[in-house]
TITOR-396091 format. One line per 4 residues: their letters; for each residue x, y, z of N, C-alpha, C. Coordinates in steps of 0.2 Angstrom, whole numbers. Layout:
N
A) X Y Z X Y Z X Y Z ~ ...
REM end
This chain:
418
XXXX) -41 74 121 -39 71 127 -41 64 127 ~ -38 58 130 -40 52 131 -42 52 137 ~ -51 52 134 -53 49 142 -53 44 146 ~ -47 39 142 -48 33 146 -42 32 152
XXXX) -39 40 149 -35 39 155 -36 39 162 ~ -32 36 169 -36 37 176 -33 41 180 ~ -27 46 176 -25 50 179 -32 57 178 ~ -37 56 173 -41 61 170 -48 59 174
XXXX) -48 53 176 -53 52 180 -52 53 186 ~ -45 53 191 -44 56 197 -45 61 198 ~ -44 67 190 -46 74 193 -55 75 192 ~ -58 71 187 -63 72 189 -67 70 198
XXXX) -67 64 200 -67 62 207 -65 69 211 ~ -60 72 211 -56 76 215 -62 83 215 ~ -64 85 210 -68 92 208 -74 89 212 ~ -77 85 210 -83 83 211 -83 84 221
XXXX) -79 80 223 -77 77 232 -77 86 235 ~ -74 91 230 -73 96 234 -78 101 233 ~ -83 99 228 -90 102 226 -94 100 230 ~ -95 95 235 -98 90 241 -95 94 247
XXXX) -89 96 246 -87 101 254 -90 107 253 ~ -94 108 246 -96 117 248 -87 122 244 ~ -85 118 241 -78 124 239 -81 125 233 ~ -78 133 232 -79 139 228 -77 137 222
XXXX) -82 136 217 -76 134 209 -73 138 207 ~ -70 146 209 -65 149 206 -58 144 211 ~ -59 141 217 -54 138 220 -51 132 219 ~ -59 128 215 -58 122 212 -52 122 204
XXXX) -53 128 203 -51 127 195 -44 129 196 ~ -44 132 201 -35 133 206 -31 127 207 ~ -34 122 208 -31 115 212 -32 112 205 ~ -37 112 200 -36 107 197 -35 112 187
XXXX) -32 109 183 -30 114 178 -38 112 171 ~ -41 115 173 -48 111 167 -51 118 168 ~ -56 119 161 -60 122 158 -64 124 165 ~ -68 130 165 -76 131 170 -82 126 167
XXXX) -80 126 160 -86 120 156 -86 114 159 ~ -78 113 158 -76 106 161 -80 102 167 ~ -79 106 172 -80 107 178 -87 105 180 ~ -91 110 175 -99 111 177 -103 104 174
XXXX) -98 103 167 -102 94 163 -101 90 169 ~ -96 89 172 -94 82 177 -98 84 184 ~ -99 89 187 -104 90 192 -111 90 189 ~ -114 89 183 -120 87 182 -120 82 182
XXXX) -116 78 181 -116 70 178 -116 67 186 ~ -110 69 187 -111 68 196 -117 68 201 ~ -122 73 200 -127 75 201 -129 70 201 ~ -132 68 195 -136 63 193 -135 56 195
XXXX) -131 54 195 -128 47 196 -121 45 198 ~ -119 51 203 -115 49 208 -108 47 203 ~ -102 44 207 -98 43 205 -97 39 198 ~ -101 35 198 -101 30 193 -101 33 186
XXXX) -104 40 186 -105 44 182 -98 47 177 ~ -95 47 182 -87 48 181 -82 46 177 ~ -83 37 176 -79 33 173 -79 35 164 ~ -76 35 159 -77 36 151 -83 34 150
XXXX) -88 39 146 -94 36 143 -91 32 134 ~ -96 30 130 -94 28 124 -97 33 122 ~ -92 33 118 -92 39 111 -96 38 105 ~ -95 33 106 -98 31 99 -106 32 99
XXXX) -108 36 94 -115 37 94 -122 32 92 ~ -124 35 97 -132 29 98 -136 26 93 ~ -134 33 87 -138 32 81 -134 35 77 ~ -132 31 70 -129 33 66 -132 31 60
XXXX) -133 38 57 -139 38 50 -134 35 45 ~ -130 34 44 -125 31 40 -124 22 39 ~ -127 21 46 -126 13 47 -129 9 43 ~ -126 1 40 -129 -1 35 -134 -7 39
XXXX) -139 -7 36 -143 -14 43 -141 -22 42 ~ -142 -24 49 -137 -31 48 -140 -34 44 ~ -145 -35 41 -145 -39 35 -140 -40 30 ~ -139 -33 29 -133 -33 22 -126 -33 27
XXXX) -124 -33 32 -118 -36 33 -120 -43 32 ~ -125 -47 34 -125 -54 34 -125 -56 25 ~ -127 -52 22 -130 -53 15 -121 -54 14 ~ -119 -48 15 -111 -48 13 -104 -56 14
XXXX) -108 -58 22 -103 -62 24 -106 -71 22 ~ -112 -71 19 -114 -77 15 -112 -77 8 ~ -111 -70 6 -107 -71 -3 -101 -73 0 ~ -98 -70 4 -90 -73 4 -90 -80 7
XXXX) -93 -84 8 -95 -89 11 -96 -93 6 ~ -100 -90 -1 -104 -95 -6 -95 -95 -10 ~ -93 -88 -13 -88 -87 -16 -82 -93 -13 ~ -80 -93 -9 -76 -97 -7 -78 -104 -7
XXXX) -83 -108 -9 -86 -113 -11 -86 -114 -19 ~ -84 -108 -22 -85 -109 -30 -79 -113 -33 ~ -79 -114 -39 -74 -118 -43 -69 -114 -46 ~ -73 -108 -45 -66 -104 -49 -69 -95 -47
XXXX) -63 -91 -44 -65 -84 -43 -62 -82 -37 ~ -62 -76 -37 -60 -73 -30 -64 -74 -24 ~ -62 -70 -17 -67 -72 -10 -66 -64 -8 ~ -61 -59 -12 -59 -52 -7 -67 -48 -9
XXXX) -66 -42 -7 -70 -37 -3 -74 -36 -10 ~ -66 -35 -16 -69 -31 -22 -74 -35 -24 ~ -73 -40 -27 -76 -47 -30 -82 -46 -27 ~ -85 -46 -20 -90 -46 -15 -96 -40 -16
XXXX) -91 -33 -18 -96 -28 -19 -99 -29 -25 ~ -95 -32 -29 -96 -31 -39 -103 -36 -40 ~ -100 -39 -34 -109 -45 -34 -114 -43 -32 ~ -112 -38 -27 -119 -34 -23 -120 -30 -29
XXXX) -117 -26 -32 -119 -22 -38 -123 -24 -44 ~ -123 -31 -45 -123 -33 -50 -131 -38 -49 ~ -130 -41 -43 -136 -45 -42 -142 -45 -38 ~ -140 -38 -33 -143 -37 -27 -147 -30 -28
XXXX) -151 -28 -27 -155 -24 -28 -156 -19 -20 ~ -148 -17 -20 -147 -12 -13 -147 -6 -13 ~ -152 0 -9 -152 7 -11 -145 9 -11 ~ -140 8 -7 -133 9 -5 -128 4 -3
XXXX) -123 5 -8 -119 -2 -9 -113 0 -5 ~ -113 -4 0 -107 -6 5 -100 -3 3 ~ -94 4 5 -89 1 0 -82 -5 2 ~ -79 -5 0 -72 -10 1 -71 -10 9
XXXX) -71 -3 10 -69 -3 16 -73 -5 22 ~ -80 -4 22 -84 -7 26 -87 -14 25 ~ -83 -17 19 -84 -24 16 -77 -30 21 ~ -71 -26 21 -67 -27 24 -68 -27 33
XXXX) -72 -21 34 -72 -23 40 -76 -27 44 ~ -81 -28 40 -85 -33 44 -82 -43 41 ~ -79 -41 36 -75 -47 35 -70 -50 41 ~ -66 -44 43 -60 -46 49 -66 -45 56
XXXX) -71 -41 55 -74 -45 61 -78 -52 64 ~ -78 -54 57 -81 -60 57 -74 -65 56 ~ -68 -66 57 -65 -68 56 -61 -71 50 ~ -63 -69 43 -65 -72 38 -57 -67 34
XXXX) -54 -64 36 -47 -61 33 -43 -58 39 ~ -38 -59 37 -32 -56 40 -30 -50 39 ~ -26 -49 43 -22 -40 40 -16 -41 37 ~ -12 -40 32 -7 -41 30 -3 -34 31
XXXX) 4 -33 36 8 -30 35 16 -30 29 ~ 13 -25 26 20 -27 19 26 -22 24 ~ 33 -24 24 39 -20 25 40 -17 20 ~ 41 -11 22 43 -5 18 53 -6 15
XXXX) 51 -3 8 58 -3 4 62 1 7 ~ 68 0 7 71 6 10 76 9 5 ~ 80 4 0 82 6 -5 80 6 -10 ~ 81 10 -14 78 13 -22 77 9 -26
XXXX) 72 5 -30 73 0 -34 71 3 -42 ~ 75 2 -48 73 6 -54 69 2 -57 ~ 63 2 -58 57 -1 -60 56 1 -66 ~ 55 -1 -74 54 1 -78 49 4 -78
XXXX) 48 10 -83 41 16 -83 37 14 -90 ~ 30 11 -88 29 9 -91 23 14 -96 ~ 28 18 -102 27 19 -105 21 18 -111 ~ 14 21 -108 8 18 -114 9 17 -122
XXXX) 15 21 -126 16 19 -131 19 13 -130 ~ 22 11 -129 26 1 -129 22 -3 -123 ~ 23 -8 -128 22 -16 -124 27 -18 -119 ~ 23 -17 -114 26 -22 -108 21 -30 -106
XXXX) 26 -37 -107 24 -41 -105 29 -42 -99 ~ 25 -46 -94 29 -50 -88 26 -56 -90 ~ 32 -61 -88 31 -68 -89 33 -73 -82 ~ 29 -79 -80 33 -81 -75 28 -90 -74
XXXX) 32 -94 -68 28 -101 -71 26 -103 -65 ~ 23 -105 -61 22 -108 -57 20 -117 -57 ~ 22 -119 -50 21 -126 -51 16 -130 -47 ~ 12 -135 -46 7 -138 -40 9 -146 -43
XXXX) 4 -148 -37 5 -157 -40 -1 -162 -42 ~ -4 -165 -44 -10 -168 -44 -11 -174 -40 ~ -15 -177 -40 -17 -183 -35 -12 -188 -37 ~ -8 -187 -32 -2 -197 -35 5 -194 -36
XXXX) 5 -186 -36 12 -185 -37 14 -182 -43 ~ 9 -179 -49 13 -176 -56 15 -171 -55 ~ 18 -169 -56 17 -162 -58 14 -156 -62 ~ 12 -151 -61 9 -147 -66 13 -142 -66
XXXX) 13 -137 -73 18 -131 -71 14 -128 -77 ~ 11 -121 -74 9 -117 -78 12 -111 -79 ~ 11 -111 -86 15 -103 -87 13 -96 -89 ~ 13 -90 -85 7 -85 -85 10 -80 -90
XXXX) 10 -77 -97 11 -71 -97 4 -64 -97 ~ 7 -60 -94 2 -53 -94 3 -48 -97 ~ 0 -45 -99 1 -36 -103 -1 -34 -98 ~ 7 -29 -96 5 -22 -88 1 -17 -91
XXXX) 1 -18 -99 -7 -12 -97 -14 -14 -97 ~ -13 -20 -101 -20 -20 -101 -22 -26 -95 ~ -18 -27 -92 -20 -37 -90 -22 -42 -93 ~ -21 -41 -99 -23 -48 -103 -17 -54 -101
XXXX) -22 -58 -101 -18 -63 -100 -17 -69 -104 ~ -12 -74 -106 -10 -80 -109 -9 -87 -103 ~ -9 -91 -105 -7 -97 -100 -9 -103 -105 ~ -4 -106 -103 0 -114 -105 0 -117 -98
XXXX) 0 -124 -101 2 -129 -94 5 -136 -98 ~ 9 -138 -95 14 -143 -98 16 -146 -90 ~ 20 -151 -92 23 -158 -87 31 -156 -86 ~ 32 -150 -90 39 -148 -88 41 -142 -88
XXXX) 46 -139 -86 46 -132 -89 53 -131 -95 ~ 54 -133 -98 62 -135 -104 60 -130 -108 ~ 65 -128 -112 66 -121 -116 61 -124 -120 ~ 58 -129 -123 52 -132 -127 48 -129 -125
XXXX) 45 -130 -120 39 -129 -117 39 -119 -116 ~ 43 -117 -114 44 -113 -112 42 -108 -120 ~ 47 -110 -127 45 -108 -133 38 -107 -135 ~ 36 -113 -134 28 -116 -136 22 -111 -132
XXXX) 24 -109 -126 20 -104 -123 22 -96 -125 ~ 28 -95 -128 29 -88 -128 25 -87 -136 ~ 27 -92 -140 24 -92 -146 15 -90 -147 ~ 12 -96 -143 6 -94 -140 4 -87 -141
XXXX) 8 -83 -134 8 -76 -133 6 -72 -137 ~ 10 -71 -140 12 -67 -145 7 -67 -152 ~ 5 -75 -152 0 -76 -158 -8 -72 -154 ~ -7 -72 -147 -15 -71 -145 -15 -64 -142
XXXX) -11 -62 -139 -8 -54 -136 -6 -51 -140 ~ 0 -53 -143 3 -48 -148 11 -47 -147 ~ 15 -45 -150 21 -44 -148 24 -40 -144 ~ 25 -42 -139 28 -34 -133 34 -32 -135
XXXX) 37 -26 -134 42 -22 -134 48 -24 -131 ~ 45 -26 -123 51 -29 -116 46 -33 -114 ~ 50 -39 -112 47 -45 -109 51 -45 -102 ~ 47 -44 -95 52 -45 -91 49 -54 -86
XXXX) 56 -55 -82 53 -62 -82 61 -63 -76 ~ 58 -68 -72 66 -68 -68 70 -74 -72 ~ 75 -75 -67 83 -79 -71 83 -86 -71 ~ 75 -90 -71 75 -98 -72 81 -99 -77
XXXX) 83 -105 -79 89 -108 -83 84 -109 -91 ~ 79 -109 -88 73 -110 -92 73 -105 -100 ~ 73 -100 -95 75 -92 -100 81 -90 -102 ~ 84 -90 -96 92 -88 -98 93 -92 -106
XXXX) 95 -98 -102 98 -103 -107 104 -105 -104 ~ 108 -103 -99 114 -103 -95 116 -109 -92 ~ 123 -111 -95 125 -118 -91 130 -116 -86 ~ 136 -119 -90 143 -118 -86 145 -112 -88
XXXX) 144 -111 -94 150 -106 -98 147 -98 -97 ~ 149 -95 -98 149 -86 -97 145 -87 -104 ~ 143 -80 -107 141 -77 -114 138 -83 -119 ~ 134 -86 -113 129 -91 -119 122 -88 -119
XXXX) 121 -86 -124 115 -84 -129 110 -91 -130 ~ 104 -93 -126 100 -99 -124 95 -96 -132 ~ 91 -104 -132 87 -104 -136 81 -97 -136 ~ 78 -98 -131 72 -93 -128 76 -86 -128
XXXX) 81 -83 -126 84 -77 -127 85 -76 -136 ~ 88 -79 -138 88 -80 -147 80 -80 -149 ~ 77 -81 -147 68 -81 -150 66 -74 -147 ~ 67 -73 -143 65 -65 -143 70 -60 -147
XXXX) 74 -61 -146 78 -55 -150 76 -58 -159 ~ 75 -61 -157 73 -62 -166 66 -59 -168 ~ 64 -59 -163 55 -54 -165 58 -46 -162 ~ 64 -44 -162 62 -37 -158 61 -37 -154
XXXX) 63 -40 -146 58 -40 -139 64 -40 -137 ~ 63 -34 -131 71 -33 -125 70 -38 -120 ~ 72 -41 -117 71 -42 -111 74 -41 -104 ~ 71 -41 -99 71 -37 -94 69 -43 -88
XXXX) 79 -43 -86 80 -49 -81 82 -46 -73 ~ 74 -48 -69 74 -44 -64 81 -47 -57 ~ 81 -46 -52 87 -48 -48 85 -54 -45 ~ 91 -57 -44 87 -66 -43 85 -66 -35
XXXX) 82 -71 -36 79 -71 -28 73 -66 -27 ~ 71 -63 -31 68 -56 -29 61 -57 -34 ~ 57 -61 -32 51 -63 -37 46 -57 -36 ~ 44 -53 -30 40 -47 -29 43 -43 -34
XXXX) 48 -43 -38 50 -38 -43 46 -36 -48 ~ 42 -44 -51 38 -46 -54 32 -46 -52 ~ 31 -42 -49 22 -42 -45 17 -44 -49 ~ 15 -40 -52 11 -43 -57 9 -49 -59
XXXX) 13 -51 -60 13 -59 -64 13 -64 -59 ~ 15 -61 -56 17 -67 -48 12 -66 -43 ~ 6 -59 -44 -1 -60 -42 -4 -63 -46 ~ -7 -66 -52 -9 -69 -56 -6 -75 -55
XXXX) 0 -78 -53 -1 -85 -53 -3 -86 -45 ~ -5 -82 -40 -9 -81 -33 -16 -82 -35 ~ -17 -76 -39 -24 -77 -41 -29 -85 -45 ~ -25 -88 -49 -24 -92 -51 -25 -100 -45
XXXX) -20 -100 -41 -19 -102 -36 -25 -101 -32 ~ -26 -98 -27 -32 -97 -25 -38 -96 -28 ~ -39 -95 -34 -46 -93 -37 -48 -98 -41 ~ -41 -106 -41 -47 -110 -46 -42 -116 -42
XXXX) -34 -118 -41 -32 -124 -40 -35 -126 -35 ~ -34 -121 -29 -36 -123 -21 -44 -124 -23 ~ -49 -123 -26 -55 -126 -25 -57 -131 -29 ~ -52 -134 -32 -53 -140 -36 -49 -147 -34
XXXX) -51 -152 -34 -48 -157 -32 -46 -161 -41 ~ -41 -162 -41 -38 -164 -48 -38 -170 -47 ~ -41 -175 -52 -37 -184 -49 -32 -184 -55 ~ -33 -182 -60 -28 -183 -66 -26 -178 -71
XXXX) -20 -180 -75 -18 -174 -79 -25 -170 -83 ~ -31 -177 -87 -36 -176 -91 -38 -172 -89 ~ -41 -172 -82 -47 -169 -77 -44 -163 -76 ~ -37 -162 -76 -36 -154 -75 -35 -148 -82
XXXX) -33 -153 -87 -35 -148 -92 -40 -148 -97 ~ -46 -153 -96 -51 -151 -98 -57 -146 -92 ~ -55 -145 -86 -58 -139 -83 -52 -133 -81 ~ -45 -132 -85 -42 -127 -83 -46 -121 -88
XXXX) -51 -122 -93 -52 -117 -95 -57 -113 -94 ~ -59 -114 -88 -63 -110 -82 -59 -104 -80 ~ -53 -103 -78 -51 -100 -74 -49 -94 -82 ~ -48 -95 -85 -49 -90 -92 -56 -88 -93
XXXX) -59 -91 -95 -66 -89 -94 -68 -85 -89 ~ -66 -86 -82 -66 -80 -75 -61 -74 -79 ~ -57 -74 -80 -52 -70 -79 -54 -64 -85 ~ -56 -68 -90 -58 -59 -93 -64 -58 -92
XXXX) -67 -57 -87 -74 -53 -83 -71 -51 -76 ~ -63 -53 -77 -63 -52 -69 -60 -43 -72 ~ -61 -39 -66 -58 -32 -66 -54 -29 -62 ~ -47 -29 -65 -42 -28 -61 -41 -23 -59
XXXX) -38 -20 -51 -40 -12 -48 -38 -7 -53 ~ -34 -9 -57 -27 -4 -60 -31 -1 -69 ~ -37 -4 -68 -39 -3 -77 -42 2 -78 ~ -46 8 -74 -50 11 -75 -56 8 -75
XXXX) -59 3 -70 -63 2 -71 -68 -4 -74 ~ -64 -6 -81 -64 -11 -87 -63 -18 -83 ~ -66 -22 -88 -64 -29 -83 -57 -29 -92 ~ -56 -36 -89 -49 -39 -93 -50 -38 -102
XXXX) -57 -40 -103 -60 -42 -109 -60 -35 -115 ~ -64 -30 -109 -64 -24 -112 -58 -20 -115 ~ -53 -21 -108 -46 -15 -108 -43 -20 -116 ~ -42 -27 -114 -38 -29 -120 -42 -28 -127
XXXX) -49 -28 -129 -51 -26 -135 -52 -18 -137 ~ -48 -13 -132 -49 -5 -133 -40 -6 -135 ~ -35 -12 -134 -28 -11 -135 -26 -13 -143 ~ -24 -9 -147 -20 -11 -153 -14 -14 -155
XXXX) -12 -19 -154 -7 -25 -153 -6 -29 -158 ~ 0 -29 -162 4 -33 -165 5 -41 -165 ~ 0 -42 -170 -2 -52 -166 5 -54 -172 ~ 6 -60 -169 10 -65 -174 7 -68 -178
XXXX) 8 -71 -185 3 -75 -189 6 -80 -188 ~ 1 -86 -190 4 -92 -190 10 -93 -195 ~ 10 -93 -201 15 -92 -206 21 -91 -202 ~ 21 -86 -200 27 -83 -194 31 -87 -191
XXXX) 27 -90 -189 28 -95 -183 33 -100 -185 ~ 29 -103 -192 31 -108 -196 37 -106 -198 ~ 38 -99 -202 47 -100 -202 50 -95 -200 ~ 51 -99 -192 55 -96 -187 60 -101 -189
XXXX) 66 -100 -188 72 -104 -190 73 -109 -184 ~ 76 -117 -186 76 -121 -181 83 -118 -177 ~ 87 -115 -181 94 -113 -179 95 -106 -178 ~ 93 -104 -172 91 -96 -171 96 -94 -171
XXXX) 96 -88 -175 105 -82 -174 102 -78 -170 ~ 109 -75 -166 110 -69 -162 107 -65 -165 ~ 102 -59 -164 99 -56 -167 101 -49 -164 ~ 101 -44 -168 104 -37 -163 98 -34 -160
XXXX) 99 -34 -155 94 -30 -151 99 -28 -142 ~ 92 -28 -139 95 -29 -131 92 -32 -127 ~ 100 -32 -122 95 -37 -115 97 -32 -108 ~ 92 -33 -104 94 -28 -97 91 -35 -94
XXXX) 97 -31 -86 98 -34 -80 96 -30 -75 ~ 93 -31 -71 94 -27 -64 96 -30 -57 ~ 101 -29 -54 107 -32 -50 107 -26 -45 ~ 108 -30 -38 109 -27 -32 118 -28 -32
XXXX) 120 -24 -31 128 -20 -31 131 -27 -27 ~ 136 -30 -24 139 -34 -19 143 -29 -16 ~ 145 -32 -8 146 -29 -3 156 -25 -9 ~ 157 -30 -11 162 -28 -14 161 -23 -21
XXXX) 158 -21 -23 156 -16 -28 154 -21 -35 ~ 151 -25 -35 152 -28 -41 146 -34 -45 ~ 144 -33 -49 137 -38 -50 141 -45 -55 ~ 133 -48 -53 136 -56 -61 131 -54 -64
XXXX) 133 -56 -69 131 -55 -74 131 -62 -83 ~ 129 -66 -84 130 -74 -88 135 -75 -88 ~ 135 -77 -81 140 -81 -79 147 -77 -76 ~ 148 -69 -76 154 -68 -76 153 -61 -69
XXXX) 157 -59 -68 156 -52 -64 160 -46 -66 ~ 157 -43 -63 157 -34 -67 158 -28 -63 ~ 165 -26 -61 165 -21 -59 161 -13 -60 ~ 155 -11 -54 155 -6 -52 154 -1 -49
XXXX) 153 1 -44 161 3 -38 157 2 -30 ~ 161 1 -28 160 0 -19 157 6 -16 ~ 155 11 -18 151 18 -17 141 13 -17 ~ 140 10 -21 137 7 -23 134 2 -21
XXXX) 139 -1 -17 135 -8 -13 131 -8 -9 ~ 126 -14 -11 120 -13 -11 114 -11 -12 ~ 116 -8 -16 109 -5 -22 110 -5 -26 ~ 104 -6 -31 100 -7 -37 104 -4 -43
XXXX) 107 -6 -48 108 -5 -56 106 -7 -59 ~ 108 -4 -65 102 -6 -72 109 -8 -76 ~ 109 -13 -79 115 -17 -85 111 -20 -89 ~ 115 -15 -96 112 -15 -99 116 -17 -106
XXXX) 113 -23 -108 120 -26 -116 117 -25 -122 ~ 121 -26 -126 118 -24 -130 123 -27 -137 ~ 118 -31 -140 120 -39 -144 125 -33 -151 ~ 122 -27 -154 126 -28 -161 129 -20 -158
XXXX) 129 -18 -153 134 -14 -151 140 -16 -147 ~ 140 -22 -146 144 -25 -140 147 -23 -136 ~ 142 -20 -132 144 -17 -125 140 -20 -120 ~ 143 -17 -113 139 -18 -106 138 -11 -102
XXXX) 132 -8 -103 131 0 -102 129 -1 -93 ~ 131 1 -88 127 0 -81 126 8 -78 ~ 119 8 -78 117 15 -73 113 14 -67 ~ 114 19 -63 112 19 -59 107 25 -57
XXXX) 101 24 -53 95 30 -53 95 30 -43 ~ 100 35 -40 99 34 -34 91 33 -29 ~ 86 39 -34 80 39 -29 75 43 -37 ~ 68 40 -36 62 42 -39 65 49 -42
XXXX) 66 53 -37 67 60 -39 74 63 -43 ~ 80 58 -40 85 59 -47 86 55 -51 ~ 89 60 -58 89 58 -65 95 50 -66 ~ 93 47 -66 99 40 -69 105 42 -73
XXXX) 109 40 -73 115 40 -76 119 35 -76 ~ 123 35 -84 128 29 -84 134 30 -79 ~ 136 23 -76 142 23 -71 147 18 -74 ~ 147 14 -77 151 8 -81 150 9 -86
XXXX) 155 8 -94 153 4 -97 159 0 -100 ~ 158 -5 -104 162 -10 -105 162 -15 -112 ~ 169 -15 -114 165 -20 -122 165 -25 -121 ~ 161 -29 -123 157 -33 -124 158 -40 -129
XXXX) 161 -42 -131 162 -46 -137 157 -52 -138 ~ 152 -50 -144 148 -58 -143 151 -64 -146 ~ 157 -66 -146 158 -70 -150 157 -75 -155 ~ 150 -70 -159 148 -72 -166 145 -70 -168
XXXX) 142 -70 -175 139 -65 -180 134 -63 -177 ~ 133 -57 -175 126 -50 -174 123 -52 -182 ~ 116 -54 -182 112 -53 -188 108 -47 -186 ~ 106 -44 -190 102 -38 -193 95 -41 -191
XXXX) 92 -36 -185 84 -39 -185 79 -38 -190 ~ 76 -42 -193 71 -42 -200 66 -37 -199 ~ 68 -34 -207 61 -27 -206 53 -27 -204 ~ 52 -34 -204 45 -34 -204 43 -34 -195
XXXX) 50 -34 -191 48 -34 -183 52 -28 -181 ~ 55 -23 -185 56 -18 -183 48 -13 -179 ~ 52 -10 -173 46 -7 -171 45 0 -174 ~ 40 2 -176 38 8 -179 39 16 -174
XXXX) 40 15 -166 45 20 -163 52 16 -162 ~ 55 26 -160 61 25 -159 63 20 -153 ~ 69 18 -153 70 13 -148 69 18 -141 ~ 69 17 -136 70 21 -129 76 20 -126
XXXX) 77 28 -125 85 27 -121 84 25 -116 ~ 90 20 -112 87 19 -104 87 23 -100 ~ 89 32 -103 88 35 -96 82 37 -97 ~ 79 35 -100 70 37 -99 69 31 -99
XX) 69 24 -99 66 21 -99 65 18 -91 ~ 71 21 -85 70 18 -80 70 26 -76
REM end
C-alpha cells in the first residue's frame, strides 16, 4: 500500500477521532475496511503523539549495516573529478571503481551501481533513455571461429581550422584496436589505414563499415567495383555494408571513436597538426589497459595477445598490385525495404516485395557467382530465408582468389551467418 496516499491518511484520522468517542473496535473495523493490527499500530501512534503521528513515517531505515561511509562517496566523486582533468581516459563509474581497486586500499569496494548513484546525485551524469527497436534488425552472429572487424572515421578540427580525421578499426572479439589520422579521408588514405590493420591485427574474414564514397568507390554509374572494395576482396575479406544513415549499426566502432573523443580530444587543446600527433599516441597507450565490459574481464592488451590472428607481412604489402582485379569473393548489404518494396543497391534498385516494407534485408552479391541473393530473418526467433534472387553480371573478369588468403574454414552460408 502507498502510504503517501491522503485518502489512507483520512482513514487513519477517522479510526483514531471514533476511538476518542469511546466506539467499539468490532464497530470501527465495520466503517472502515483495515486489519485489527492496523487499527491498534495507528491508535498507538496516536497515543503517543496525537495526530501528527498519523501523516507517512520514512521508511527508510535509520541504520543500514550495508552503507558505505561518506568518506568513500567523497573518495569516489574526487576521482571523477581528477579523471576528468586527465589527458587521456575515461570519467564513468567503471574506470572509477577499477582505480579504487587498484589504488585504494578499501575493505569493500563500491559497485557500479552505487558509484552511479552518488555520481547523479552529485550532479556529475545524466541518465540516458535509448528508444526501444521495434523492427527486427539482422545483425551479423559473431561467430568465435571468424574475424570480425568494424571500421569507421571520424572527424574534429585543430586551432585555425584543419582538419583531423581518424580512422578506427576494431576486432568485435577481442577489442583490439588500429588507428590512422590523416588530413583527408580519399580511397589513399583510407588504403594506407586498412593496410596498417591487417599488418597489426590481422586479417578479418568480414569487415563491416557504413557507405562513405570513401569505401564504396561509387560515382555516377551503377556496378562500380571502387579501389578499397577491390583490396579487400583480394585478401579474402567479405564485406558487410550496413544501412545508410544508420551509424548505431555499427556500435562498436562508433563507441570507440566516442571513446576516443571524450577520453583524449576533449581534454587536449591541439595548436597544430605536430602537437596532435606527437601526443596522439597516448590514447593507444590508454586503450590497451583499458577493459572493455564485453571481454571477460581482460583489458584490450590481454584478450588481443590470448587471439590467433593472421597478420600481413610486409612483402605482401609490397606486391599487392597497383591495378587491383575483381577478386571473387562477396559483398553484403543491409537495406531497409522502401514503402514500395524495393532496395538500392550501387547505384541501382532491386525489387523485393511490398509484404516487406520497411524492414530489414540481407543482399547479398556475389563477384564470381554473379548473382544478388536477398533474405530476409523476420524476428531473433525465426529461421532467415532467401526471397530474391537475381543475376548479376560483373562486367568483367572474376579472378580466382590466391591460395595463400584462402581461409582455412568453409565459407559460412548466410543463413547462419545472420
Amino acid at each position: 500500500m502507498n502510504e503517501i496516499n491522503s485518502d489512507e491518511i483520512a482513514l487513519r484520522r477517522k479510526a483514531c477521532k471514533l476511538f476518542d468517542k469511546g466506539v467499539r473496535v468490532t464497530h470501527i473495523l465495520k466503517l472502515i475496511p483495515r486489519s485489527r493490527s492496523w487499527l491498534y499500530k495507528w491508535k498507538q501512534r496516536f497515543a503517543a503523539e496525537g495526530f501528527a503521528a498519523l501523516d507517512s513515517l520514512d521508511k527508510a531505515p535509520r541504520h543500514s549495516p550495508h552503507e558505505y561511509p561518506h568518506k568513500v562517496v567523497a573518495l569516489v566523486r574526487r576521482i571523477r573529478h581528477r579523471l576528468q582533468r586527465g589527458s587521456v581516459g575515461l570519467v564513468g563509474a567503471r574506470s572509477i571503481r577499477r582505480e579504487l581497486k587498484q589504488r585504494h586500499a578499501l575493505k569493500r569496494v563500491p559497485g557500479l551501481t552505487s558509484i552511479n548513484r552518488w555520481l547523479k546525485e552529485a550532479g556529475l551524469v545524466a541518465t540516458a533513455v535509448a528508444e526501444p527497436e521495434k523492427i527486427y534488425y539482422p545483425a551479423p552472429q559473431l561467430n568465435p571461429a571468424v574475424v570480425f572487424h568494424a571500421c569507421d572515421w571520424t572527424q574534429r578540427y585543430l586551432t585555425g581550422g584543419e582538419k583531423v580525421f581518424a580512422f578506427h578499426t576494431v576486432d568485435l572479439h577481442t577489442h583490439a584496436l588500429w588507428q590512422t589520422v590523416g588530413r583527408d579521408k580519399t580511397t589513399a588514405t583510407v588504403r594506407t589505414h586498412a593496410l596498417g590493420v591487417w599488418q597489426e591485427l590481422g586479417l578479418p574474414d568480414f569487415l563491416q563499415l557504413d557507405n562513405d564514397a570513401a569505401f564504396t568507390g561509387l560515382g555516377k554509374k551503377s556496378r562500380v567495383f571502387g579501389s578499397f572494395v577491390r583490396l579487400c576482396l583480394y585478401f579474402g575479406i567479405e564485406l558487410i555494408f550496413i544501412p545508410p544513415a544508420e551509424a548505431k549499426r555499427n556500435s562498436l566502432v562508433e563507441g570507440i571513436n566516442h571513446l576516443w573523443s571524450h577520453g583524449f580530444w576533449e581534454k587536449n587543446d591541439f595548436t597544430s597538426w605536430r602537437d596532435f600527433a606527437r601526443k596522439r599516441g597516448k590514447f593507444l597507450s590508454w586503450y590497451a589497459d583499458y577493459e572493455p565490459p564485453k571481454v571477460g574481464g581482460l583489458c584490450v592488451g590481454q584478450a588481443s595477445a590470448l587471439a590467433r590472428r593472421r597478420k600481413l607481412k610486409r612483402r605482401e604489402v609490397i606486391a599487392v598490385p597497383a591495378q587491383l582485379p575483381l577478386c571473387a569473393g562477396r559483398i553484403h548489404f543491409v537495406r531497409q525495404v522502401s514503402a514500395t518494396g524495393e532496395i538500392e543497391l550501387l547505384k541501382e534498385h532491386w525489387k523485393v516485395s511490398k509484404r516487406l516494407a520497411h524492414k530489414y534485408v540481407w543482399a547479398t552479391l556475389s563477384t564470381n557467382g554473379q548473382r544478388l541473393e536477398i533474405y530476409h530473418r523476420p524476428s531473433a526467433r525465426a529461421q532467415p530465408r532467401l526471397v530474391k534472387q537475381y543475376a548479376y553480371a560483373m562486367g568483367e573478369r572474376v579472378s580466382p582468389l590466391l591460395a595463400c588468403y584462402r581461409r582455412s574454414h568453409r565459407r559460412i552460408s548466410v543463413l547462419k551467418l545472420i
